[in-house]
Each structure stands twice: as structure tokens, then as C-alpha cells.
LOFI-510558 format. One record per residue (C-alpha): x, y, z; residue number from 1; residue in three letters. Coordinates in pm, 1 decimal, decimal comma. Each point is the difference from the previous one (the first is absolute). Example, Ala and Ser with C-alpha at 12.3 -4.5 7.8 and 13.67 -1.06 7.14 Angstrom:
<recs>
+----------+----------+----------+-----+-----+
!        u !        v !        w !   k !   r !
+----------+----------+----------+-----+-----+
!   1230,0 !   -450,0 !    780,0 !   1 ! ALA !
!    137,0 !    344,0 !    -66,0 !   2 ! SER !
+----------+----------+----------+-----+-----+
</recs>
This chain:
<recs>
+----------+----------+----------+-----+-----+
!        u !        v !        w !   k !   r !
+----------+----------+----------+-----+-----+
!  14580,0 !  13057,3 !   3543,1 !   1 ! UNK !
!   -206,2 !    -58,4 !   -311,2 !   2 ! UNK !
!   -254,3 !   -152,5 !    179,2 !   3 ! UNK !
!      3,0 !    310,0 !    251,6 !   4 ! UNK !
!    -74,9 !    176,5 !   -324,4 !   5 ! UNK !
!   -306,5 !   -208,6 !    -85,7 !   6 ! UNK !
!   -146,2 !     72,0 !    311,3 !   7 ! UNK !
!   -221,5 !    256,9 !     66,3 !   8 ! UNK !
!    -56,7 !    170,7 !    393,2 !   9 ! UNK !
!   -399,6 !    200,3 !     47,9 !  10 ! UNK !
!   -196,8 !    154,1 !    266,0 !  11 ! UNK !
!   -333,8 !    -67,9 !    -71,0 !  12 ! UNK !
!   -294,7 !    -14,5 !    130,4 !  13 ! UNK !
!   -103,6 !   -358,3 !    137,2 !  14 ! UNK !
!    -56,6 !   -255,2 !   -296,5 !  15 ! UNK !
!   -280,0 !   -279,0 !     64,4 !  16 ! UNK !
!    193,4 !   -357,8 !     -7,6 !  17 ! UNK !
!   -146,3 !    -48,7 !   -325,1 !  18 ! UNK !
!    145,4 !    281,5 !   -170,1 !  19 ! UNK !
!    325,5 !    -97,6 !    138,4 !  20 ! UNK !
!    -18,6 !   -350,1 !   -115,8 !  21 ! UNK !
!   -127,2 !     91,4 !   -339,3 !  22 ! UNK !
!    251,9 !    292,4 !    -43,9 !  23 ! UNK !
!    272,7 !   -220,4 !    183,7 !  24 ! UNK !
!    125,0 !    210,0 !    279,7 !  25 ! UNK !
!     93,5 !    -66,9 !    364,3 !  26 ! UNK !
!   -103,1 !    223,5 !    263,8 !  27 ! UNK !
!    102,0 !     70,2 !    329,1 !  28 ! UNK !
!   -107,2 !    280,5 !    283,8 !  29 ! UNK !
!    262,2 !    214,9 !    149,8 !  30 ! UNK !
!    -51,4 !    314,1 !    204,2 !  31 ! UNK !
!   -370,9 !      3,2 !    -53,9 !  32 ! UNK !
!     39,6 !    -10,6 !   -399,4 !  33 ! UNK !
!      6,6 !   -274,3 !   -238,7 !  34 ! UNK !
!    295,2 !    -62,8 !   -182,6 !  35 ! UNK !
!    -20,0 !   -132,7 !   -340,6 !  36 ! UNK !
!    282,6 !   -225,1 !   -113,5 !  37 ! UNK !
!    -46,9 !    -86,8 !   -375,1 !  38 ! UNK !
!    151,8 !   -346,8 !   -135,9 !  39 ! UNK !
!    222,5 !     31,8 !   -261,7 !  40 ! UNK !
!    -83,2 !    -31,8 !   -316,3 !  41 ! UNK !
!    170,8 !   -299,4 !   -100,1 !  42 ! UNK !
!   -146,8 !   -357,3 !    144,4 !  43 ! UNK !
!    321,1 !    -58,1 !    187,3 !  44 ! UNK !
!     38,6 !    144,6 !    354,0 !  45 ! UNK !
!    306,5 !    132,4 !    155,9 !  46 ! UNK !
!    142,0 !   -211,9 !    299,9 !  47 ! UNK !
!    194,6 !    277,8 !     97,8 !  48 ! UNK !
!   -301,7 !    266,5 !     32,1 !  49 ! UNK !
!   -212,8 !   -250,5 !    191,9 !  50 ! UNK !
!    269,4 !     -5,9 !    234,1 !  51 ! UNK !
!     45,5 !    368,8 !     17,8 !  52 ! UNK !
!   -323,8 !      9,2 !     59,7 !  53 ! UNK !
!     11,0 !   -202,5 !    322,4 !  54 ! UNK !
!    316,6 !    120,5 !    108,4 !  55 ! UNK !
!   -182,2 !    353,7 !     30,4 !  56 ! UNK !
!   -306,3 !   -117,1 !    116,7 !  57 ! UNK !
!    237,6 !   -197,5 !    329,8 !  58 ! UNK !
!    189,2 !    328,7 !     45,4 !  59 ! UNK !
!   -348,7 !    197,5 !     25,3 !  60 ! UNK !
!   -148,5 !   -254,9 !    275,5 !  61 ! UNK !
!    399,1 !     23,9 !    185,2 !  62 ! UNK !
!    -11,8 !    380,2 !    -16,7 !  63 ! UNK !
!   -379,9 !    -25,6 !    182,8 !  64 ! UNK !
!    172,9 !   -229,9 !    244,8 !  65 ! UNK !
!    252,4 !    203,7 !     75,2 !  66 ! UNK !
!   -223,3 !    313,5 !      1,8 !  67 ! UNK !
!   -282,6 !   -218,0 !    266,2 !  68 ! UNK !
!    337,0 !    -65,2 !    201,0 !  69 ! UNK !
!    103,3 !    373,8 !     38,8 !  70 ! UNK !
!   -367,1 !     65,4 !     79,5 !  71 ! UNK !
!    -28,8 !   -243,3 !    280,4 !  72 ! UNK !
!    334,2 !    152,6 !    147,5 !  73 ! UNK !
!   -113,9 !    368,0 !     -9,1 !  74 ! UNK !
!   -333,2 !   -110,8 !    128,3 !  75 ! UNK !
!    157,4 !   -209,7 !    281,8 !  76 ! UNK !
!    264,4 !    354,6 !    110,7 !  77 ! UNK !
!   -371,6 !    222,1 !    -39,1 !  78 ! UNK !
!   -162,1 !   -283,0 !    240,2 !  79 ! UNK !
!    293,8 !      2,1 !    239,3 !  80 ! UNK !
!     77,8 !    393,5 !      5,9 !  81 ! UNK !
!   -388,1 !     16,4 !    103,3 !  82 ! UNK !
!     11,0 !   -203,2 !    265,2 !  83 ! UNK !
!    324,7 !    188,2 !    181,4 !  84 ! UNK !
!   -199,3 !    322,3 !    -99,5 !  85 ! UNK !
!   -307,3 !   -165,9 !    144,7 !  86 ! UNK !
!    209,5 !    -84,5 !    357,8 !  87 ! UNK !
!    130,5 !    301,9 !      8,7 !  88 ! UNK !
!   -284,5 !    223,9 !    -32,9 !  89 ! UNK !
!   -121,6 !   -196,6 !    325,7 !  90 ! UNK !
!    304,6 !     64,0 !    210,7 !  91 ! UNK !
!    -23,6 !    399,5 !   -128,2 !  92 ! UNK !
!   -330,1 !    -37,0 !    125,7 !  93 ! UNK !
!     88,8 !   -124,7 !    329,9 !  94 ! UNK !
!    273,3 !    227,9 !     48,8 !  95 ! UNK !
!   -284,9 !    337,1 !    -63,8 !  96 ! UNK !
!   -162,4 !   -198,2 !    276,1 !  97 ! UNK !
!    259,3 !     55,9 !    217,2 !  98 ! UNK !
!    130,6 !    295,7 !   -111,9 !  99 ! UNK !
!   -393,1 !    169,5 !     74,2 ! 100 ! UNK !
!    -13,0 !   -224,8 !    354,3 ! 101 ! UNK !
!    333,8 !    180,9 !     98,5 ! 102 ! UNK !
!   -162,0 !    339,4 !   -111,7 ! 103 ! UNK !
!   -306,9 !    -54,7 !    219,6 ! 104 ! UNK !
!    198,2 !   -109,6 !    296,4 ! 105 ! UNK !
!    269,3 !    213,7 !    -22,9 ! 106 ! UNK !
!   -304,6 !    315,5 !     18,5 ! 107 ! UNK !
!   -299,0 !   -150,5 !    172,3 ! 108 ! UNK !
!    197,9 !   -220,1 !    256,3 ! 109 ! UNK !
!    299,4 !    171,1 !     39,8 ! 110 ! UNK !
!    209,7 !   -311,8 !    -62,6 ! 111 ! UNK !
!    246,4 !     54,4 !   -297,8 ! 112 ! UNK !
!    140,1 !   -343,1 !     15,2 ! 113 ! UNK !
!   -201,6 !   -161,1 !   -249,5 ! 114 ! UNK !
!     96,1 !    270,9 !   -217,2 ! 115 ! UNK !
!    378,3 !      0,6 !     71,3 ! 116 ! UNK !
!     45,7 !   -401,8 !    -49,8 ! 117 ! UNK !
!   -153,8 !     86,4 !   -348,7 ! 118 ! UNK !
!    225,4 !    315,2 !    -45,4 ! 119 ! UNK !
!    387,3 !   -282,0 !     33,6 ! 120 ! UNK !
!   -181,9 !   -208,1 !   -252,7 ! 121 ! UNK !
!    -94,4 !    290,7 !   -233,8 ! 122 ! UNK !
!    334,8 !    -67,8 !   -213,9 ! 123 ! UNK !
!     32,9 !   -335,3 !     37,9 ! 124 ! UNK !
!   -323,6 !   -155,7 !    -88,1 ! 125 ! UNK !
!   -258,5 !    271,7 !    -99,9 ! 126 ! UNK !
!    209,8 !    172,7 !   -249,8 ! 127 ! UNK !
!     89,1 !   -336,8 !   -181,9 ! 128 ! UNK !
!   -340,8 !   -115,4 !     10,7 ! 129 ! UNK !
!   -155,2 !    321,5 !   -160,0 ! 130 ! UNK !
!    292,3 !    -11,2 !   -234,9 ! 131 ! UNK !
!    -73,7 !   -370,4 !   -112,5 ! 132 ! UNK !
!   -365,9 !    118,5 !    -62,2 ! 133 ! UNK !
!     28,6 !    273,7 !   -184,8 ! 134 ! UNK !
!    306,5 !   -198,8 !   -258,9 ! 135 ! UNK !
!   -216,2 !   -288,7 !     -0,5 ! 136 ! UNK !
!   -343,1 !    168,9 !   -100,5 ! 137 ! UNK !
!    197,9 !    213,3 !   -253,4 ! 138 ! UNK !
!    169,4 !   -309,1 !   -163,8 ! 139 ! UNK !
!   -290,9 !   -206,4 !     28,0 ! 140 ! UNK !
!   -218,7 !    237,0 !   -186,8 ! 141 ! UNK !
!    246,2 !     24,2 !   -250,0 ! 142 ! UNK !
!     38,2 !   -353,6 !    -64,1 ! 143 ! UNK !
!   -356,1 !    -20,7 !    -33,0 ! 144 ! UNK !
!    -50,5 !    290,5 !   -254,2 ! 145 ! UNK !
!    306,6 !   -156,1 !   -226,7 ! 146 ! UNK !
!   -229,8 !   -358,2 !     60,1 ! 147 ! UNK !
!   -299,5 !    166,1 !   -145,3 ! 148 ! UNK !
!    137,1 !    168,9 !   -275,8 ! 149 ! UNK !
!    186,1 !   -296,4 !   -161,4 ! 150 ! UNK !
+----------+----------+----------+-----+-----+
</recs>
């Protein structure tokens, strides 16, 4: 603890490695500033702090791991929820086709049958599918936004 005491902790501007020689001091860069870690003022130098030292420094490049690992899984759901989005938007698509050829036939040709084949798959399949779309474009912009802002 005494040696705790002897030590001093500074934000400072960045040093040239002369001045830190001369003045004794160890830096290091965290967070886009330089930390200055002063030796203490005795010649002898405290096992125990040198390992504090790299016990913290191991638990910052763990918590980075961890933090690239949670990254990758979000980005993997975002890249997967796209894709079904993606699909799905295409089948929508292809069911407006229909939906519009059964309108034209149904008036201009006087054939409704087009129409009616859509009409028993209306709860089935169309409703799902626009349902699937509009949940998946919601939740994927929201994953997005909360991707951005961290």
C-alpha cells in the first residue's frame, strides 16, 4: 500500500520519450489519451503493481474479445433477418402480381378464376407473408439503429 502511496496517476498531454526517460515515467495510451504512470520514488519496484498492471491490461484485451464476439453475433442475426426480409419482399411482390393479374382478368376477361385461387390462399400464405415483412423490416431497422448508436 505504501508504494500505492508513492505513486502518482496524470492526464497529460503527450510527453516526448525523452522527457519521460529523464523525468522517469512510463506511459501508455488508453481511450485516445495518454496515461502517465509515475515510478515510485524509491529505486525499488513493486512486484505486486507490475502485476496489477498486467492483470488489468489482460482483462481490457478479454473484455474487447468478448465485446468483438457479441458484435459478430448481432451482425450475423442483422445479416440473416435481411436476407428472410430480402425473400420475402420478393414473394409479396409476386403475390401483387397475381393479385393485379386476377383483377385484370376477373374485369377485362370475364374470368374470375385467377382471382378466386388467390382469394383460398389470402389467409394462408399472403397474410403471413405480409406479416413476416412488415416484423422483419421493423426489427431489422431496429437492430440496426441500436448497431449504430453503440
Amino acid at each position: 500500500m505504501e508504494n500505492a502511496k508513492n505513486m502518482r496517476l496524470q492526464k497529460v498531454p503527450a510527453m516526448t520519450e525523452d522527457e519521460e526517460e529523464s523525468v522517469g515515467l512510463q506511459s501508455s495510451i488508453e481511450n485516445n489519451n495518454e496515461v502517465i504512470v509515475g515510478e515510485s520514488l524509491s529505486t525499488s519496484s513493486s512486484p505486486s503493481l507490475e502485476e496489477l498492471l498486467k492483470d488489468a491490461q489482460s482483462m481490457r484485451l478479454q473484455k474487447g474479445e468478448d465485446e468483438e464476439e457479441s458484435e459478430g453475433l448481432q451482425s450475423s442475426i442483422i445479416n440473416v433477418l435481411s436476407t428472410i426480409v430480402t425473400v420475402d419482399f420478393f414473394v409479396v411482390v409476386g403475390l401483387l402480381l397475381w393479385f393485379l393479374t386476377g383483377i385484370f382478368c376477373a374485369y377485362v376477361l370475364k374470368d374470375d378464376t385467377i382471382y378466386l385461387a388467390l382469394a383460398g390462399i389470402f389467409e394462408p400464405v399472403v397474410q403471413p407473408a405480409l406479416g413476416i415483412l412488415m416484423i422483419g423490416s421493423a426489427a431489422s431497422a431496429v437492430l440496426k439503429n441500436k448497431d449504430n448508436n453503440e
